[in-house]
N, C-alpha and C positions, 0 to 999 in steps of 0.2 A: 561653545560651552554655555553661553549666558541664555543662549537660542534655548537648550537644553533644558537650564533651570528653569527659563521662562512656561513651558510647555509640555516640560515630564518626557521620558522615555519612551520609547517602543518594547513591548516587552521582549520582541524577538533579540534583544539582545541580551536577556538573561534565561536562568533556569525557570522551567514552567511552571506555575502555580495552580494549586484547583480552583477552579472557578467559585467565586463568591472570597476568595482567600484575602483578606486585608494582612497589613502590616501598619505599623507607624512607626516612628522616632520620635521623640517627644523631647524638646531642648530647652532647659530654660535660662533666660535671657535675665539678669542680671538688673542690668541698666536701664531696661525695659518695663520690669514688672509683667511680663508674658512670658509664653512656653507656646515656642513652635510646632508646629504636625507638620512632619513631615512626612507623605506614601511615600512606601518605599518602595510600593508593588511598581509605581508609574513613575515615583522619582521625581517630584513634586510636591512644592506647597500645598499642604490642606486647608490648612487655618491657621489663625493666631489665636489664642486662649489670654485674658486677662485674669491675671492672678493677682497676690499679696506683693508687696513690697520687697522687694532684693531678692528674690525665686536664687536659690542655690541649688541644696540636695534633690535628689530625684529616685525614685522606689519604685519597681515594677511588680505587681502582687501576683504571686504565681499561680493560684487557686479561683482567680477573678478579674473579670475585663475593667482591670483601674489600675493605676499611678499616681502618685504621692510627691507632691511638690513640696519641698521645705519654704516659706517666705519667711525670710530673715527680719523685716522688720527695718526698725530703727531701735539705738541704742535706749530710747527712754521709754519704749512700748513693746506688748507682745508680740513674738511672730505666731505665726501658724501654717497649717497644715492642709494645701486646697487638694482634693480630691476628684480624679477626672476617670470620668466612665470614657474608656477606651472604645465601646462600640459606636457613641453617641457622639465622643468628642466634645464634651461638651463637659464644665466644672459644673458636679451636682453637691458640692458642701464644700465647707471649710472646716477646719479643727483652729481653736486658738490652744496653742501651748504657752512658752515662758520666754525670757529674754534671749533673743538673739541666737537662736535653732539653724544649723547649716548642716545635719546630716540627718535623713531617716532610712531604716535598717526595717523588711517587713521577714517575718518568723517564718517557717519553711511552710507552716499550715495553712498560711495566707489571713490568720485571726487577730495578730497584734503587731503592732509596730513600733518603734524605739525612734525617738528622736532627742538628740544632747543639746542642750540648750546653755551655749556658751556663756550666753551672760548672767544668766542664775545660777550657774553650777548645778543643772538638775538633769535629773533623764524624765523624760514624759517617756508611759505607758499610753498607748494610746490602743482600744477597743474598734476594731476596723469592722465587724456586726454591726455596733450602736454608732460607731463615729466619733464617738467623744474620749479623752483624756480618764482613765480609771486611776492612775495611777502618776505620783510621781517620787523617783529618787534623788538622794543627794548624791553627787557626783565631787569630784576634787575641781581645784579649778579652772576654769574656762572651758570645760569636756566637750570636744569636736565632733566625735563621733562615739557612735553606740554601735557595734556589731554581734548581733546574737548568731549563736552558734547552730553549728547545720543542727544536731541532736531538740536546738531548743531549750536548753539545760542552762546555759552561762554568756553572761552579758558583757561582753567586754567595753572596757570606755576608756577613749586615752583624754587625756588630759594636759592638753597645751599650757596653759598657764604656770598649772606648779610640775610639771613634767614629771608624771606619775601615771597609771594604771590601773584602775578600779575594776575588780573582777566581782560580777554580779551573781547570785543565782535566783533563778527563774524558774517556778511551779506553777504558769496555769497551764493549764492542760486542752489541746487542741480540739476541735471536735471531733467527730467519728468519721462522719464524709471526708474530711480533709485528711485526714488519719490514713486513709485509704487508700489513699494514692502516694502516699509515700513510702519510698524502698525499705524494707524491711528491718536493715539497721538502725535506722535512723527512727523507727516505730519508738515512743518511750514506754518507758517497763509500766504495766497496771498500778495506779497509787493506790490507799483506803478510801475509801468515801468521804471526800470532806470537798469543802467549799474550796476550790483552788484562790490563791492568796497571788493577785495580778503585780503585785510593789515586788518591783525586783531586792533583793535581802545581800547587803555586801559580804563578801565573803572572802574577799583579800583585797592588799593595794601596793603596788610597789612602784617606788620611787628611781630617778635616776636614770630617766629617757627624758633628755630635755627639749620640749617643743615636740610634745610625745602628739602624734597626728595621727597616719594610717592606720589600719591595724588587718590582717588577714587570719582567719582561722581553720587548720586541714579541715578536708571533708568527712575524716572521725574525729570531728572535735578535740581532739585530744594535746593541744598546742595551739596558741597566739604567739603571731609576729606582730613586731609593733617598728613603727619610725618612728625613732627618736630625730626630729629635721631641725632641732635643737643643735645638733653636733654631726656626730659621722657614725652614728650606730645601729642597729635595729636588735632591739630585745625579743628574747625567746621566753616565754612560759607557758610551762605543762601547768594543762586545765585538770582541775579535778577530776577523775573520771567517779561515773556514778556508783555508789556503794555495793549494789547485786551484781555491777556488770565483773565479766570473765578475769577480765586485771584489774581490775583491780585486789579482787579474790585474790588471786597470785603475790600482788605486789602492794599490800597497805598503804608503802609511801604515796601510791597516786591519789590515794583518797584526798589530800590536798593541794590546793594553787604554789607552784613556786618557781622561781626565776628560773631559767636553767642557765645562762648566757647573756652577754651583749657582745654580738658581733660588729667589727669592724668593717666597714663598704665605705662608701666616698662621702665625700661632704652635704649636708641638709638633703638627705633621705625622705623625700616628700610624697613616695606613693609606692605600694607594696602590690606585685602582679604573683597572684599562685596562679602556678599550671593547672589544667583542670584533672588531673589524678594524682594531685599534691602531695607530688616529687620532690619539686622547686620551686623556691621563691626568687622574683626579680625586683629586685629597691631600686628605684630612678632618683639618682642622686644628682637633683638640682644645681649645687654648689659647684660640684668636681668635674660637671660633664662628661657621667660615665654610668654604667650600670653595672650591679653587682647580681652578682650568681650566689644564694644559697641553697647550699643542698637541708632541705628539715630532717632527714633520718639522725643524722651526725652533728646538727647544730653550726656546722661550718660554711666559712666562705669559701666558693668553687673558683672563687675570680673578679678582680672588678675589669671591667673593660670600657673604653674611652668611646662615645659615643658624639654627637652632634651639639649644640648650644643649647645647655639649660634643659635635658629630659624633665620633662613632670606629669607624664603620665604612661604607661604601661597595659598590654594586654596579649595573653597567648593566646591563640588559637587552638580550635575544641581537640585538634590531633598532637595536641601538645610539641609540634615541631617546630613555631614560629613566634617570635615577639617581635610585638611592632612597638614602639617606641616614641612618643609628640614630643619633638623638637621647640621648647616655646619660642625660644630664642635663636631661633635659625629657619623658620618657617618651613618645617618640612618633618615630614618621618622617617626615619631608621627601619629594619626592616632585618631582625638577629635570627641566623638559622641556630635553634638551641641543640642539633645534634650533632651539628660538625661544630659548632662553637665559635663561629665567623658572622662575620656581617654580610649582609646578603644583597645591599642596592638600599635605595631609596625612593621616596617620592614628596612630592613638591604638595604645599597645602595652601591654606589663606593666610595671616598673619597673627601668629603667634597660635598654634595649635594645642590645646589639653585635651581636656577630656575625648576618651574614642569608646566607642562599642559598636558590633560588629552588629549586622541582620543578622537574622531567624539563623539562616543555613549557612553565613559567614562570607560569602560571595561577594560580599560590602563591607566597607569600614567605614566608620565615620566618623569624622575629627572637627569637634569645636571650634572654631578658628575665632579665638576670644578677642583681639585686635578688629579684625574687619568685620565682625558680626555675622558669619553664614556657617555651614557646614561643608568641608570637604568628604566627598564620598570617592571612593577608591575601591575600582575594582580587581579583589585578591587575587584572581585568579585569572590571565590574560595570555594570548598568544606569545605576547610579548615580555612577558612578567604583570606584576602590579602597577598600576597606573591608573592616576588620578583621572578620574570621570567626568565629574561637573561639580559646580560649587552651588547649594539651595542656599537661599536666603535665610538669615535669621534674623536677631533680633539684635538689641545693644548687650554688649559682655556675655554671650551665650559661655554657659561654666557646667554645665552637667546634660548628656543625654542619657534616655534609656529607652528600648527598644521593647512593643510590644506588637506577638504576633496572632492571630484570632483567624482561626479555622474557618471554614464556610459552615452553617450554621445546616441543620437539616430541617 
């Protein structure tokens, strides 16, 4: 296995690629102040990238070959925002935001991106064209994360500190190119001519998710899940839907944000996994050692179910039939078939596993191993079942990857 990390893969043991086809992982290391490359075509080290100060969040732009590093900083100084061309590999800017930034969220246009800056209580807007900060909001306090919604309409922001939910709205308007390529729902309605206004504009807040953290939103925007990792909940709220659209017409009450629910699930709810045709949501409840099943149509819990030591992080697969599960505290993943409603197997990682994301076509998983510093890669799909592959090196505290893949170029 080490031979392996040392030297990278044969391709002949995976699916084939067009030629010229890259991929990478991008990891950032914590303790380090870097952000690993890792091919994924060959399964090997690329390089190490020198960033900012305590590298946490990480952002894959879907319209452009870059990635968005969050640098956390130090408590008595800016963080910021380093910027790395995917084709190049190589960091070509930096952005400074505000106090102590550990999430960035990029809009479906690929033009802006959000980052919640926990120790100013602010949301940076940040201009991904120009590179610089356009904007910034007040948030409640210590706001963890900023997730903008698929539509592009509404900003969500949970708020650890006073354990509350700031619900934003968002008017700038994407451009045309970009506009293009996006599936037809998700297109926003023609505004009037006017200068789009980039400062997200609050537009609700609710209270009463303590140690309010993850947050996920369906792919018709029309509903946030929140973890509350404060206690044993995760809060429901219907998003505004937009004033022309069809239901609203129908149904007034939606023209406003409001709570629908807090659901009961296990103890400190620290990460929220939607299916990708957002059916169901999985909460990895830290505390309880166990995962919860909600269904979003009904607002209810399907079930919690006991799991391995300490889940804290979650992710299904594009066929919506599998969640795999990072064991932080038991050095290994879970592995939940979601149709039969069982546990499926396991496998074994490096020490202490979070964050995972799969390659391009899913054939790969790959799990943080925040304890020994490297990545475990795991291949999904095996004669024998799932089984762990080889472990690449990383850096000190690796705490977020994200996965970017880049066609052969004509």
């Amino acid at each position: 296995m080490l031979l392996l990390a040392a030297v990278g893969c044969p391709r002949g043991h995976f699916p084939d690629v067009p030629a010229g086809y890259r991929e990478f992982a991008y990891v950032s290391n914590g303790a380090s102040n870097t952000v690993s490359v890792l091919d994924l075509v060959y399964l090997r080290p690329d390089r190490t990238l020198q960033v900012g100060n305590q590298p946490t969040g990480l952002a894959v732009n879907p319209m452009r070959d870059e990635v968005y590093v969050v640098n956390t900083g130090t408590a008595s100084g800016i963080g910021s925002v380093s910027v790395i061309d995917t084709q190049a590999n190589r960091v070509v800017a930096t952005i400074p935001v505000h106090k102590l930034p550990y999430f960035i969220d990029v809009d479906a246009a690929g033009r802006r991106a959000y980052v919640a800056n926990s120790g100013s209580n602010t949301v940076s807007v940040i201009d991904l064209d120009r590179r610089r900060e356009i904007g910034v909001a007040g948030a409640g306090e210590q706001p963890g994360l900023a997730r903008i919604s698929p539509d592009m309409r509404t900003l969500v922001v949970t708020n650890r500190g006073s354990g509350s939910v700031s619900i934003f709205s968002v008017a700038a308007a994407p451009a045309p190119a970009a506009l293009a390529k996006l599936p037809a729902s998700l297109k926003p309605k023609p505004r009037p001519a006017a200068k789009p206004e980039p400062i997200p504009h609050l537009r609700a807040a609710f209270s009463g998710c303590p140690g309010a953290t993850d947050a996920v939103i369906l792919p018709d925007s029309s509903k946030a899940f929140i973890a509350c990792s404060g206690g044993h909940q995760v809060m429901a709220i219907s998003l505004a839907a937009a004033p022309d659209s069809p239901a609203a017409k129908q149904n007034p009450s939606l023209l406003t944000d409001h709570m629908l629910t807090l659901l009961d699930v296990g103890e400190s709810p620290v990460e929220l996994a939607l299916k990708p045709d957002g059916g169901e949501i999985f909460s990895s409840n830290f505390g309880s050692n166990s995962v919860s099943e909600i269904e979003v149509q009904t607002n209810e819990v399907g079930g919690t179910y006991p799991i391995a030591t300490h889940p804290a992080y979650s992710i299904v697969s594009a066929d919506n039939g599998t969640l795999w599960v990072s064991n932080f505290g038991d050095d290994s993943l879970n592995i939940w078939n979601i149709d039969d409603g069982h546990p499926d197997g396991g496998v074994r990682t490096g020490q202490a596993p979070d964050a995972l994301a799969f390659s391009f076509d899913q054939h790969l998983l790959l799990a943080a191993d925040a304890h020994s510093g490297d990545v475990a890669v795991i291949r999904t799909v095996d004669k024998n079942g799932p089984a762990l592959f080889t472990i690449l090196p990383a850096g000190g505290s690796p705490n977020a990857i994200a996965v970017k893949a880049m066609p052969a170029k004509p």
